[in-house]
N, C-alpha and C positions, 0 to 999 in steps of 0.2 A: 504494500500500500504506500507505504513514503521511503524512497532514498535516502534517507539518514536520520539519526534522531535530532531532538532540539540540543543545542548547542547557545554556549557565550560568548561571542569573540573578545578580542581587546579591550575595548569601546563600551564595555556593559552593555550590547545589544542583544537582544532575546533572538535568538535568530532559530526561527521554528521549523519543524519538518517541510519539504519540501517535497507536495503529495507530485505524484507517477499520473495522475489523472486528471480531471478535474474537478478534483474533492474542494471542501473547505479546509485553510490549515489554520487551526483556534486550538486553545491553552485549555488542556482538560480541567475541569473541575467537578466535583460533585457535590452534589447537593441532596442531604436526607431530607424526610418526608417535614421532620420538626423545621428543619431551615428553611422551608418552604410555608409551611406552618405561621413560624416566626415572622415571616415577609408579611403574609397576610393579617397577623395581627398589628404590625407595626404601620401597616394603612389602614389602622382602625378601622377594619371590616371583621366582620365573623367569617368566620375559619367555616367555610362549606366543602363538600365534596365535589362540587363543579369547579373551584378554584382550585384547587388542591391538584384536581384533572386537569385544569389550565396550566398551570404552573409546571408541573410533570411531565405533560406533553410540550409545554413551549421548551422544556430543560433537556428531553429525549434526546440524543444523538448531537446534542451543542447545534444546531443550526441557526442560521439564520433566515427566519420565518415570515414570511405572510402572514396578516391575520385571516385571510381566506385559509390557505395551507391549513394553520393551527386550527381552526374551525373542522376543515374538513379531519385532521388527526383527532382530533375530543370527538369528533360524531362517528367514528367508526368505532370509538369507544362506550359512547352515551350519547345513544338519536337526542335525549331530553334537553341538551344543552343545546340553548339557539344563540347562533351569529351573533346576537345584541349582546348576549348575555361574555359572552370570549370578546367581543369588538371594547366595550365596557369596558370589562379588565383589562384590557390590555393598554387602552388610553388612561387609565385610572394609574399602574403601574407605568406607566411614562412620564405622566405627572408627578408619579411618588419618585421617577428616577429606580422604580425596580428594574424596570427595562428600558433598554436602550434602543431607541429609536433611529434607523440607519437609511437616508433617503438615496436615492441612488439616479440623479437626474429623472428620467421620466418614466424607470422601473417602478413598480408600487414599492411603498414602505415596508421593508423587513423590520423583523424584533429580535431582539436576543435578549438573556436574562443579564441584565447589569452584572458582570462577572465580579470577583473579589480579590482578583489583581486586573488593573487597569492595562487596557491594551489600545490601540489602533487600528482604524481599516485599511486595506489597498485593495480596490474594487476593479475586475477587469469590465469595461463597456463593453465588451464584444459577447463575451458569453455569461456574465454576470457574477464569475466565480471573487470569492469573496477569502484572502486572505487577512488575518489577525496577526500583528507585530507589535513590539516595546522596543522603543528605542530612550536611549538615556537621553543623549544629546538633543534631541527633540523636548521630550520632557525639558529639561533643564532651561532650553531658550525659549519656550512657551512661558517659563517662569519669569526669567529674566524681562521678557519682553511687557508683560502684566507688569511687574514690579517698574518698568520703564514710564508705562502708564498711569502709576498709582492704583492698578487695579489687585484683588487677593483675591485668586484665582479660586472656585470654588468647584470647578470641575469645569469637564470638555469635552469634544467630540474631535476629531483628525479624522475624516477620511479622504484616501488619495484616489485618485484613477487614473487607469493603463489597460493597456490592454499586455493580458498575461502572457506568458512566454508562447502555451501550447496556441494562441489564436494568430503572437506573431508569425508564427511559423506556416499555420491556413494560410497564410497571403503570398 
């Protein structure tokens, strides 16, 4: 599946597998049922089993998801849950900043669960593959440059586009 594992170079750069296909390449994490749990009580909502199923499906296999996508994953699990009810949550947890909200020019809006180490995007336009990075030095003049502005940075979104290597090569 990936030609090498994640690696550090010099430079404090997260430099993460680099998928043979056209996978996504994202920083594993896991998340138990209670951390999920906990998300939901911390947007002052009641802890229901539709959320719990939202959260679980949006968390399945790290993707970067549709709220159509993730609708259609929760209803192949539970017809009862409707569109409004997943579209909700998922704007609700955008707001709370559980998820992170990833537009991609004129692609629909993906979501991913706000990870618990901070990453970045590089988005390919041609076929929409979606790789995840940390770099220090980025970090670091993102800071500087806030601090340049008298701004205290309270978070961020980075994402870049390219077209990825596999579509360079299509042309």
């Amino acid at each position: 599946m990936f030609e090498h594992n994640s690696r550090h170079n010099n430079n404090d750069e997260t430099v993460l597998p680099i998928p043979s296909n056209n996978e996504t390449s994202y920083f594993d994490e896991s998340w138990t049922e209670d951390d999920l749990k906990q998300i939901i009580r911390k947007m002052n909502l009641k802890v229901t089993p539709q959320r719990i199923l939202i959260l679980q499906t949006l968390h399945e296999g790290r993707v970067h998801i549709t709220a159509q996508e993730l609708y259609e994953k929760v209803q192949k699990i539970n017809s009862d849950v409707g569109f409004a009810t997943v579209y909700r949550f998922l704007k609700g947890m955008a707001e709370s900043r559980v998820v992170t909200e990833l537009r991609m020019g004129s692609m629909p809006t993906r979501y991913e669960l706000t990870p618990k180490k901070h990453h970045d995007h590089m988005t390919c336009t041609a076929c929409g593959k979606i790789v995840e990075f940390q770099n220090k030095n980025i970090e670091d003049h993102q800071e500087k440059v806030a601090k340049q502005y008298g701004f205290k940075l309270t978070h961020h979104v980075l994402e870049l586009y390219g077209i990825c290597t596999s579509c360079q090569m299509k042309k």
